[in-house]
C-alpha positions in Angstrom: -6.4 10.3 -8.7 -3.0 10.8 -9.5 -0.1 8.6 -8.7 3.1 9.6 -8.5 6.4 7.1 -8.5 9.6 7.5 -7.7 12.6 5.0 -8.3 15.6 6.0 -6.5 16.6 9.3 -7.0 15.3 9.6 -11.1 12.5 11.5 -12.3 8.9 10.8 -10.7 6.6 9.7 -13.5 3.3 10.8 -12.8 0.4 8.3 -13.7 -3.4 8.9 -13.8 -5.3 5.5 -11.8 -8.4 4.5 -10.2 -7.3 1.6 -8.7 -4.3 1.2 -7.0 -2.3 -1.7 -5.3 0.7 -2.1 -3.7 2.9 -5.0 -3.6 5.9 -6.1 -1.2 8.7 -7.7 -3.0 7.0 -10.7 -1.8 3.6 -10.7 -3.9 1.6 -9.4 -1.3 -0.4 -6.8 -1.1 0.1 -4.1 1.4 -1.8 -1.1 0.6 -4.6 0.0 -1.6 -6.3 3.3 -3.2 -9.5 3.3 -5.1 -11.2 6.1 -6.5 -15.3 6.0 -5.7 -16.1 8.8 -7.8 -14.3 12.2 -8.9 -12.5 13.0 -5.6 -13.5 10.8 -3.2 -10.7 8.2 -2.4 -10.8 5.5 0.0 -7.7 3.9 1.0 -6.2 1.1 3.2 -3.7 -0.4 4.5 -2.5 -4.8 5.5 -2.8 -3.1 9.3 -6.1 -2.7 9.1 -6.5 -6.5 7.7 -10.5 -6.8 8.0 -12.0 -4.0 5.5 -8.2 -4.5 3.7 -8.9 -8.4 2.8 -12.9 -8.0 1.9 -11.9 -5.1 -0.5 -9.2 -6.9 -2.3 -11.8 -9.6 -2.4 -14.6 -7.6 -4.1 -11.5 -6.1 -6.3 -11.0 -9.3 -7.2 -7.6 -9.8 -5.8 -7.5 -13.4 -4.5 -4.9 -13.1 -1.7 -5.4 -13.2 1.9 -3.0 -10.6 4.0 -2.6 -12.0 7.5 -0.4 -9.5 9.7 1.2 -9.9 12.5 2.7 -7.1 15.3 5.8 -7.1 16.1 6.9 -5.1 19.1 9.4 -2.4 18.1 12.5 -1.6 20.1 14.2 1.9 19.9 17.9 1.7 18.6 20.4 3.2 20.8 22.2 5.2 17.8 22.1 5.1 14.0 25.5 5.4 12.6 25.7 7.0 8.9 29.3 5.6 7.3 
């Protein structure tokens, strides 16, 4: 698969990966991509915290992501200055 990363507004630098893992500014992992095999990728996200934890187990990432829902309430306005 092929990754592509942006910082800011520079360049994207474009990475070839099997295995990919992101991390919050905290350490933890949040989302994942692995390729199987030539084309098939599975990905996943902390949400979906079941399949999410046993894969960065067999990975061999040793981190447990607990998440948590919080409710979500509409803003009245978003202001641009």
């Amino acid at each position: 698969m092929r990754i592509e990363l942006h910082n800011r507004l520079g360049q994207p630098q474009v990475i070839e990966a099997t295995r990919v893992v992101v991390y919050d500014k905290f350490d933890n992992p949040v989302a994942l991509s692995l390729e199987i095999s030539d084309g098939v990728i599975l990905s996943e996200h902390a949400g979906n915290s079941r399949n999410f934890n046993e894969i960065l187990r067999n990975l061999g990432v040793s981190r447990t992501v607990i998440v948590q829902r919080q409710s979500q309430v509409p803003l009245d306005e978003i202001r641009f200055s």
